[in-house]
C-alpha angles and dihedrals in degrees: 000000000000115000117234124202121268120254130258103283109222122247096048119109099185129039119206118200096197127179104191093224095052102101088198092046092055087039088056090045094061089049100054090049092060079059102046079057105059101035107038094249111153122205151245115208094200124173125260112170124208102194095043095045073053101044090116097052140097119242101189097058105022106046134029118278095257103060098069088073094040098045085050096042089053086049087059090051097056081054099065084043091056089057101047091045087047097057092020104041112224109298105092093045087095095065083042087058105047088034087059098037091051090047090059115019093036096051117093125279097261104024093120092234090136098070090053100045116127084017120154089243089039090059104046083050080054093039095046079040085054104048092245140130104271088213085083085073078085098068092064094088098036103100096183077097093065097080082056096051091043093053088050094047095050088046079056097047095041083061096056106020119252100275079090146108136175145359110026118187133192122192110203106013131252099003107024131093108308115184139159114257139300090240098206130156105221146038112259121227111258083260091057098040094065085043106055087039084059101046090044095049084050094049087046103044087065112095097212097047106099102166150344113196149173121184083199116083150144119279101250112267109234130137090238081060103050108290126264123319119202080215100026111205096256118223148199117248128191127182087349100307133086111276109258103023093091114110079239100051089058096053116108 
């Protein structure tokens, strides 16, 4: 029997398709709760994973070395989600995903948190962090969740098209705007926040508008990255990745 996603539940206003080892996806996250904040929005923590929207690729050719892991290590974690969601309801996805955001981006450039991310002893730090019961870490390794977290990828993906990443947000599920991002690199002030939700809503909510994009950008500014800077380094990106830093791009 192939799973299907669960529906919209009623009484959200705003959908977020979240993959834990996305940084502009936790960026962005940061940013919609400042939202949710000021205007009374509430939010749906929903499921976009990284390494299942890029099952058919391949890795060694068409991402850095490095993503393959990630990507893999934020799969372990939905897991986890799928589980909680599944015997909690939703309501306590919102503390899973700050824990988890605060035990990776907000951790020191250098600290080596990225080759233990999605382990068995990081989840039970973000589940204690959570509030939650630590025996979901078991569910990191129980793939019978993936069917689940593919079907609600590709709902997030049939809102917005595939030449897409993450986050995806809806406002006003099911019907309502869905877009991609916004990708952005740093947290807005609680001013700014209303104000670019605002101006993104109103982008959206044209039926002709399609897409606004850079490929230069800030490196996000993250403490695992490097910290803030008051000037960030700005940086071509290309298919989600720094440009270069593909296999290909290094080829004479």
């Amino acid at each position: 029997m192939t799973a299907t996603a669960p529906p919209s539940e009623p009484g959200y206003d705003i959908e977020f398709f979240w993959d834990p080892v996305c940084p502009f996806a936790w960026i962005t996250s940061r940013w919609i709760e400042k939202v949710a904040a000021q205007t009374d929005y509430s939010i749906d923590w929903r499921f976009i994973s990284l390494r299942l929207l890029n099952k058919d690729k391949d890795y060694a050719t068409e991402f850095p070395p490095e993503y393959e892991q990630g990507h893999t290590a934020g799969l372990r974690m939905l897991r986890v989600a799928a589980a909680i969601r599944h015997e909690l309801g939703r309501e306590p996805l919102g503390a899973l995903v700050t824990a988890y955001g605060e035990s990776y981006w907000d951790k020191p450039r250098g600290s080596g948190m990225r080759d233990h991310l999605s382990s068995h002893e990081h989840a039970t730090e973000v589940l204690t962090a959570a509030g939650l019961d630590t025996a979901y870490a078991s569910a990191l390794d129980d793939t019978s969740w993936d069917e689940l977290l593919d079907a609600e990828t590709e709902l997030a993906l049939s809102r917005t098209g595939r030449d897409v990443g993450t986050p995806i947000i809806t406002f006003q599920p099911p019907d309502g705007l869905s877009f991609f991002g916004p990708v952005i690199s740093r947290v807005p002030n609680d001013a700014d926040a209303v104000r670019l939700w605002d101006a993104v809503t109103t982008l959206a909510a044209f039926p002709g508008f399609a897409e606004m994009k850079r490929s230069l950008r800030e490196v996000p500014q993250l403490n695992i990255l490097g910290g803030r800077d008051d000037a960030p380094k700005q940086e071509d990106w290309q298919g989600g990745h720094r440009r270069g830093h593909l296999a290909s791009d290094r080829q004479d």
